[in-house]
C-alpha positions as CSV (number, residue, x, y, z in Angstrom):
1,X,-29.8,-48.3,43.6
2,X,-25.8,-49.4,42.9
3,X,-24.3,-49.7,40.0
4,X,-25.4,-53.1,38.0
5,X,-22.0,-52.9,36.5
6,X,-20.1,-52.9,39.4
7,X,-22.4,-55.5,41.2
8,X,-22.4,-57.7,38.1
9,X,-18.4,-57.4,38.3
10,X,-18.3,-58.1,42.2
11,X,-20.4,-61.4,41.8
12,X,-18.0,-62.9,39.0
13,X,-16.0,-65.9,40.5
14,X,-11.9,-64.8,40.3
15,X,-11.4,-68.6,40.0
16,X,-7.7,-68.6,41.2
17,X,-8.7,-66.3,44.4
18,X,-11.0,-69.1,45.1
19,X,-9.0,-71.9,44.6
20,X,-6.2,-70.3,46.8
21,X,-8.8,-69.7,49.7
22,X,-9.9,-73.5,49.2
23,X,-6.6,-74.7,49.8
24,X,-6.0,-71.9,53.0
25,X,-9.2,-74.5,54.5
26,X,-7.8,-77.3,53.1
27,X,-4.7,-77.3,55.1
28,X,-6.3,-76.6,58.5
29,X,-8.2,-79.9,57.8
30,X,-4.7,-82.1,56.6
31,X,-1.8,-79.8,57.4
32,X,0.1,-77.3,55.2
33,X,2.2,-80.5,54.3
34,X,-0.7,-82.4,52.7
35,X,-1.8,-79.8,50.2
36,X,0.0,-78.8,46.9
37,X,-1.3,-75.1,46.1
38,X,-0.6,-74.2,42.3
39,X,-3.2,-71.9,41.9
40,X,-1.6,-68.5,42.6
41,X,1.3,-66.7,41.6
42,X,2.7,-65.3,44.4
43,X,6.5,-64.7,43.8
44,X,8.8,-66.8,46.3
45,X,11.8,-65.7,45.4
46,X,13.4,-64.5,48.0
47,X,13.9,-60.4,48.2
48,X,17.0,-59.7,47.3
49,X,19.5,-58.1,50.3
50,X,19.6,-54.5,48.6
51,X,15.7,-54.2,48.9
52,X,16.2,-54.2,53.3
53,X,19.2,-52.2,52.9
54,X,17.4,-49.5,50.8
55,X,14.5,-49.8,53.5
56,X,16.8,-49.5,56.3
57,X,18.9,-46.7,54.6
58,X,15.8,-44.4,53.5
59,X,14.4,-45.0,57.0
60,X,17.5,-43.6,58.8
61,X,18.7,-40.9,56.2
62,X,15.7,-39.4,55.0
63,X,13.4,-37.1,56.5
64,X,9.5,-37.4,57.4
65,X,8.9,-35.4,54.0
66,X,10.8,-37.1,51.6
67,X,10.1,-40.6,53.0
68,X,6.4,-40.3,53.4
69,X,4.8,-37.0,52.1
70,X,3.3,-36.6,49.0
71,X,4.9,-36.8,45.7
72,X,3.9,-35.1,42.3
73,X,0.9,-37.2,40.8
74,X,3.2,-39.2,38.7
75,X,5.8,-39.3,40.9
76,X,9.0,-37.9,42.7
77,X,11.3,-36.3,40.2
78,X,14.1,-37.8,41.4
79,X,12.7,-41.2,41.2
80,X,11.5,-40.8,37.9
81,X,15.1,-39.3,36.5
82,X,16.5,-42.6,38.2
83,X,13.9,-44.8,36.5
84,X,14.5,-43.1,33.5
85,X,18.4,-43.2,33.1
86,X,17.9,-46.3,33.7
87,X,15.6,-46.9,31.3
88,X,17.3,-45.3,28.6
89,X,20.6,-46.8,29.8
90,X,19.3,-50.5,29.5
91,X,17.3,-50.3,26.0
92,X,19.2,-47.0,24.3
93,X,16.3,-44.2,23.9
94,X,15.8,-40.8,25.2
95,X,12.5,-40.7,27.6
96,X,12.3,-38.0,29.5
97,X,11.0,-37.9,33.1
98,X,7.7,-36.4,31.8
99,X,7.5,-39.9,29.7
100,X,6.7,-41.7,32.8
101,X,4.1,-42.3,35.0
102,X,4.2,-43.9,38.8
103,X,1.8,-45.9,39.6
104,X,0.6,-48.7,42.2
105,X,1.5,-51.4,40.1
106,X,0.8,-53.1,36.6
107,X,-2.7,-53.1,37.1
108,X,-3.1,-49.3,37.8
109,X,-0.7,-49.1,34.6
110,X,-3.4,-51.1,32.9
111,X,-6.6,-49.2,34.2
112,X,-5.0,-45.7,33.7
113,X,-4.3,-46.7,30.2
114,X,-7.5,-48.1,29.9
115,X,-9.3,-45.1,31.0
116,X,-7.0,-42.3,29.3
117,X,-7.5,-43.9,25.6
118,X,-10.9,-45.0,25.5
119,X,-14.4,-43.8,24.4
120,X,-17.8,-45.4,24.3
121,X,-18.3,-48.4,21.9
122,X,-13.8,-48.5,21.8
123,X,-12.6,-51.8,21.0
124,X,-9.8,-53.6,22.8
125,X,-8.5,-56.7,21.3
126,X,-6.5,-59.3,23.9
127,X,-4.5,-62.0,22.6
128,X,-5.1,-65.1,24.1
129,X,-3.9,-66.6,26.8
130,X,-4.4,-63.5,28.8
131,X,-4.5,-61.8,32.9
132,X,-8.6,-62.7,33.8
133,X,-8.9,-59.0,34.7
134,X,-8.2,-57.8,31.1
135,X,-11.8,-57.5,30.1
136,X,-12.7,-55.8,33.2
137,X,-10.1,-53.2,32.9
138,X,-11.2,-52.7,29.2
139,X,-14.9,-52.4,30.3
140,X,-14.1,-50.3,33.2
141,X,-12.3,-47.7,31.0
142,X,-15.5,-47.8,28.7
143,X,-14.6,-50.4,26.3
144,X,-15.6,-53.6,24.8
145,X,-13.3,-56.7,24.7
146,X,-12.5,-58.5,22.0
147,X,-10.6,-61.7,22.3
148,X,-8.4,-63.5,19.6
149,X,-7.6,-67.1,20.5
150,X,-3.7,-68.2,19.8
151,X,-2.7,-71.2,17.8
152,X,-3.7,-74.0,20.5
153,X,-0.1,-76.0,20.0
154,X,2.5,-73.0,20.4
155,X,0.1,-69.7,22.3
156,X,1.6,-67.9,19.9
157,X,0.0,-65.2,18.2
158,X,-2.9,-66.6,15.2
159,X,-2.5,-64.1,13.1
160,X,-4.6,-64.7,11.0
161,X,-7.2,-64.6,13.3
162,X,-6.2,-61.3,15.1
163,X,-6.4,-59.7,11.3
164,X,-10.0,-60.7,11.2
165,X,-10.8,-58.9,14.4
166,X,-8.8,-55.8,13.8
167,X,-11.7,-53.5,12.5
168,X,-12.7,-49.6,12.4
169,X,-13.5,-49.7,16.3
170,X,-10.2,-51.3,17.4
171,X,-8.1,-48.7,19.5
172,X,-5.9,-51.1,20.9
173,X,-4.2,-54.3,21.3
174,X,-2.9,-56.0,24.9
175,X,0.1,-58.4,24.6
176,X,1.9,-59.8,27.6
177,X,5.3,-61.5,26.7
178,X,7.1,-63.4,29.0
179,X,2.8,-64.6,29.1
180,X,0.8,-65.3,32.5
181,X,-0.7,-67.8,31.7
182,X,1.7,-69.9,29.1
183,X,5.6,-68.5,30.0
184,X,5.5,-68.1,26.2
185,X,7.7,-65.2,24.9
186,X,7.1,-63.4,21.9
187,X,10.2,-63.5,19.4
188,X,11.5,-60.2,17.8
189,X,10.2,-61.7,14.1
190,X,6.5,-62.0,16.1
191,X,7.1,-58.6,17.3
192,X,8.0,-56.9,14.0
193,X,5.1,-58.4,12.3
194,X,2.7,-57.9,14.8
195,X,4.3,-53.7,14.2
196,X,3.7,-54.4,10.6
197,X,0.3,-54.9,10.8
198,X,-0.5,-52.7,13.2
199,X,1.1,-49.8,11.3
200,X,-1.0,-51.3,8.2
201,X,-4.3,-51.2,10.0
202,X,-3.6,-47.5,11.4
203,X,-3.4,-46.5,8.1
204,X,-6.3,-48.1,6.6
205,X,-8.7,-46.7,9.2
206,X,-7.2,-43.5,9.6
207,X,-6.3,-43.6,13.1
208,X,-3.4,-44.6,15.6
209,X,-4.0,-48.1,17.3
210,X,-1.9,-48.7,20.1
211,X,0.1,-51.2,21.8
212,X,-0.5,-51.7,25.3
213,X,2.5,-54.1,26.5
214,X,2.0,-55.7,29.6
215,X,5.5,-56.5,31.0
216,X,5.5,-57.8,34.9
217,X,7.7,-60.4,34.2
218,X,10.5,-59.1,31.8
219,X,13.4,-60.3,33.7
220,X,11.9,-63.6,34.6
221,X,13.8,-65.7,31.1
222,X,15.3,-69.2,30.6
223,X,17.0,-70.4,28.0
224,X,19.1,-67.4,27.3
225,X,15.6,-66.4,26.3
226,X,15.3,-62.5,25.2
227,X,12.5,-60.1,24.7
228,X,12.1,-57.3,22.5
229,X,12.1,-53.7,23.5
230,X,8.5,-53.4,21.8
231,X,9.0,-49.4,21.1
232,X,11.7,-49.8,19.1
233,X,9.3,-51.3,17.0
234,X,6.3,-49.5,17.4
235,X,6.6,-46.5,18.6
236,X,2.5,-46.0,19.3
237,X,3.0,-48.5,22.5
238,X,2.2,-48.2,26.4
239,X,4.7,-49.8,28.6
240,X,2.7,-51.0,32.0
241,X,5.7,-52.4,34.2
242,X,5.4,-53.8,38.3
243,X,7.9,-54.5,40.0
244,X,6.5,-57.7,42.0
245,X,8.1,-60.4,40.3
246,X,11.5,-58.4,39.6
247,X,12.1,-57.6,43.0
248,X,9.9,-60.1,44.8
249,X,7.6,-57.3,46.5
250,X,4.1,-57.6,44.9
251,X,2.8,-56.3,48.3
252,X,4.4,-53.2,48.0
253,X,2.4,-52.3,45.4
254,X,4.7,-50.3,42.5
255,X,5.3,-50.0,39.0
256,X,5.2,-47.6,36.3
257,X,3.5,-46.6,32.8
258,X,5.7,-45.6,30.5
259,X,4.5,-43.7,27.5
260,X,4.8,-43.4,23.7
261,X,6.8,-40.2,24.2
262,X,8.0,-40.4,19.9
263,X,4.2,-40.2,18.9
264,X,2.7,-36.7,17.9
265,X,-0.2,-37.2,20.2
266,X,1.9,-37.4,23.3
267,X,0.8,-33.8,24.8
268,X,-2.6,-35.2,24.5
269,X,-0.9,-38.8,26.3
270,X,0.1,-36.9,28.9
271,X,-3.0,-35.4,29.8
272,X,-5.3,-37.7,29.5
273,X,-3.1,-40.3,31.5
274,X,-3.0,-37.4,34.5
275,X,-6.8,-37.0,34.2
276,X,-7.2,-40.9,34.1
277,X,-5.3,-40.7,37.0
278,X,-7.5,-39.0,39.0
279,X,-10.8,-40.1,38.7
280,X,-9.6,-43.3,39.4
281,X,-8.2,-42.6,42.3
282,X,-4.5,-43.2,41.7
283,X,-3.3,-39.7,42.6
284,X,0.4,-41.6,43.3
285,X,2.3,-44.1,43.7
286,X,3.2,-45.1,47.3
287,X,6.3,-42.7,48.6
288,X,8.2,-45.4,50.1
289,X,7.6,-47.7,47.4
290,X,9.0,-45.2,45.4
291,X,12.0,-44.3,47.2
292,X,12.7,-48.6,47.5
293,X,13.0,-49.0,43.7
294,X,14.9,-46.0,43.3
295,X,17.7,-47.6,45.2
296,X,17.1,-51.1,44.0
297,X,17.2,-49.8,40.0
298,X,19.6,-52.1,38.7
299,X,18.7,-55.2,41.8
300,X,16.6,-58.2,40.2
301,X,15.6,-61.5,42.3
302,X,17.7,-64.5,41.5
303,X,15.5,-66.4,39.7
304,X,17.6,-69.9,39.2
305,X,14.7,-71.3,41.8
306,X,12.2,-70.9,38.9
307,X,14.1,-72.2,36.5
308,X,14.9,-75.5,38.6
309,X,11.1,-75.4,39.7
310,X,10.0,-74.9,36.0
311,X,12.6,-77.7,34.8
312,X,11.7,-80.4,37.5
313,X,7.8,-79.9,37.2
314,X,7.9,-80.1,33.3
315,X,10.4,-82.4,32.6
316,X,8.6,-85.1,35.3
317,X,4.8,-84.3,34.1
318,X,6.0,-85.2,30.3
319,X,7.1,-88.4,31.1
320,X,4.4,-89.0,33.2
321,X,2.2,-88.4,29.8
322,X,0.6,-85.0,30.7
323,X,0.8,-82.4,27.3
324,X,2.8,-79.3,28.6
325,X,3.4,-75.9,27.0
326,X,7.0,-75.0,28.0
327,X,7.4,-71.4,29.9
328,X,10.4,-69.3,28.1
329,X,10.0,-67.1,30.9
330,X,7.3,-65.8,34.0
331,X,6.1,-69.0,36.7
332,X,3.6,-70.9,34.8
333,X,3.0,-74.1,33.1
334,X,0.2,-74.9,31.2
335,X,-1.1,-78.3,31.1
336,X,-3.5,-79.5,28.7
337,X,-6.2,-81.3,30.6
338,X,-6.7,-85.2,29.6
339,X,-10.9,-84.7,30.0
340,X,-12.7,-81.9,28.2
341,X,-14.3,-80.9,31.1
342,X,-10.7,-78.6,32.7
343,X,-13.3,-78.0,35.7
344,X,-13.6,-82.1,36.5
345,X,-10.2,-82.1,35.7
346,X,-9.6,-79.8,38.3
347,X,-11.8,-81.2,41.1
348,X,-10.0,-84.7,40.2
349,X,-6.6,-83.1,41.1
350,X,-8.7,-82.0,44.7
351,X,-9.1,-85.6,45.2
352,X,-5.0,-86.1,45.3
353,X,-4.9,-82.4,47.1
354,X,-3.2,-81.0,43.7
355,X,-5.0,-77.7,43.5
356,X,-4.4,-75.6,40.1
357,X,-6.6,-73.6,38.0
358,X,-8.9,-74.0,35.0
359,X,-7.4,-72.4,31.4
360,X,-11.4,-71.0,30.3
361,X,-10.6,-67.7,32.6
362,X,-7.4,-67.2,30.4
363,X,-8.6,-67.6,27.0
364,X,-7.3,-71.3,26.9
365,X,-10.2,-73.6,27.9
366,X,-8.6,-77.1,27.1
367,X,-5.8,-76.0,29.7
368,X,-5.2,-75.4,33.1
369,X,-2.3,-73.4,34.8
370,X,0.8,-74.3,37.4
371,X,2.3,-71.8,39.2
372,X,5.4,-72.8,40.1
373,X,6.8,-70.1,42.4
374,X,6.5,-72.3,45.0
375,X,8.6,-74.2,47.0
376,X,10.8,-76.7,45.4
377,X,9.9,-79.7,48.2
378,X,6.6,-78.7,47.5
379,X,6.5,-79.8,44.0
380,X,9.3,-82.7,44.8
381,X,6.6,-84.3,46.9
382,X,3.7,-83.6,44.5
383,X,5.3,-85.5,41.7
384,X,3.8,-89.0,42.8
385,X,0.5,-87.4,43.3
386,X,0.5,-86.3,39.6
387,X,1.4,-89.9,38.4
388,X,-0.9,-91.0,40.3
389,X,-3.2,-88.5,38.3
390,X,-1.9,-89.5,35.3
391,X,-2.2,-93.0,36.0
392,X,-6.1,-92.3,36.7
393,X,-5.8,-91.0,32.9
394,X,-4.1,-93.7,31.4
395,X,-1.4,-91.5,29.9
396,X,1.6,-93.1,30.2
397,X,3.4,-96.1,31.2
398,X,6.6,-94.0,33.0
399,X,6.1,-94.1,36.6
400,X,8.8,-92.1,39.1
């Protein structure tokens, strides 16, 4: 027999995956031109320069060993010293390189975590909106998910809400700020009292809970737009990092966890995050992965094309009628559906080839997402397909 977990897990729908496939069809029927893909967040960006220079450079000055032999479990040392001055450079602490943990990406950040802090019956609260594969990381670590809505105007932390859910069993809390789904940013006075009560609830049950802080898309800010360095905060917090969106290379497949290094359990951390490690399969992160990022430390994409993609898709959907949330940061815009049903709303949008995604996966059902990393004549010529949507609606009077 297989595992009923695992086949239970491989028959759930990953609605974005399918809408993206739908429109791959979709545009052998009508051409590429005809379809308006918002389902996926594929960074579009392009790479920045320094990224083919550091592959061209390590490919011509380093040898077979260093370029593509293996690396200690968490990582070359060199690469993790550069990460770390780096580190400490940019938000003023003291990690050392055994504070830090290479891995292939956010999500093996997340899993690792997952699977080094938990025990049978563990809860694991995420605040709403949230990644889809939260819960299954959580239940694939051992855990149980348990899911606080935000207030339904802002996303913003409820938190009134998450202090009813906080209980005995709660070992930790995810937050994701700049947020996939919403773009919304947590501000340092949500940050400190989100510390406060942790810190509060720690003490009442009489053990640590930590932070696991989800950060993909920490350089992607408008608005002059900052966000807090969560440790100096609380200092019980996980740091998951990719560097996908940064550097415009989700394909390549690297990141880091960073750990609580100020916390008197970190020995214990350590080792448990190592053994994590390995039964999961994550034994390191790819070498040349490794060695691109160590070159391309201080490189970031030039993200002015989200920013005029965000303004130009938000600013013309609110005067066509359509309720938005706007991003402070990441690729997304949430749109709150005019029907109740987000899934008819969805396969209305179909009917104008405007393909996006329903909210319920993300812990906002009366919303669906926009990515808007796409291209900019893309969602230019979109625009009179969505009045046309809203027209269908009856939400406005404004027409382009």
């Amino acid at each position: 027999m297989l595992s009923e977990e695992m086949l239970t897990l491989g028959k759930k729908r990953f609605i974005i995956r399918d809408i993206f496939a739908y429109a791959q069809e979709r545009m052998k029927e009508v051409g590429e031109d005809h379809v308006f893909d918002f389902s996926i967040g594929n960074p579009n960006a392009p790479v920045p320069k320094e990224v083919g220079e550091a592959i061209e450079e390590i490919l011509h000055t380093m040898t077979d060993s260093q370029l593509h032999g293996y690396s200690n479990a968490s990582g070359f040392e060199d690469v993790k010293q550069t990460l770390i001055d780096h580190i400490n450079g940019t938000f003023d602490q003291t990690y050392t390189t055994n504070d830090i943990f290479l891995t292939c990406g956010a999500a093996a950040a997340l899993t690792i975590t997952m699977r080094a802090l938990l025990n049978p019956a563990d809860e694991v609260i995420i605040l709403a909106p949230f990644y889809p594969e939260y819960p299954s990381f959580i239940q694939c670590g051992g855990g149980i998910p348990v899911i606080v809505p935000p207030n339904p105007d802002t996303m913003q932390i409820d938190f009134e809400a998450l202090k009813k859910a906080i209980c005995e069993k709660t070992k930790a809390i995810i937050v994701n700020s700049p947020n996939n789904p919403s773009g919304v940013v947590y501000s340092e006075e949500t940050i400190s009292k989100l510390a406060s009560l942790l810190k509060e609830k720690s003490l009442q049950y009489g053990h640590t809970i930590y932070l696991i802080s989800d950060e993909p898309y920490r350089e992607i800010l408008y608005d002059n737009i900052t966000v807090p360095f969560i440790p100096d905060y609380y200092k019980e917090t996980f740091i998951c990092y990719s560097y996908s969106k940064s550097l415009s290379m989700p394909g390549h497949r690297i990141g880091y966890l960073l750990l609580p290094y100020k916390t008197e359990q970190i020995p214990s951390i350590r080792t448990a995050v190592s053994g994590a490690a390995r039964i999961l399969g994550f034994v390191q992160a790819p070498g040349p992965a490794q060695r691109i990022i160590q070159k391309c430390v201080n490189v970031r994409t030039n993200i002015s094309l989200y920013r005029e993609n965000r303004d130009l898709l938000y600013n013309n959907l609110t005067k066509m009628g359509f309720s938005c949330i706007k991003p402070q940061g990441a690729f997304y815009l949430l749109v709150k559906s005019p029907e109740k049903d987000t899934f008819q709303f969805v396969e209305h949008g179909k009917k104008y080839d405007l393909l996006y995604a329903p909210g319920e996966d993300f812990g906002c059902p009366e919303y669906v997402r926009l990515s808007f990393c796409i291209a900019q004549d893309k969602i230019i010529h979109s625009l009179p397909l969505f009045q046309q949507l809203a027209d269908d609606y009856n939400l406005g009077e404004v027409s382009l």
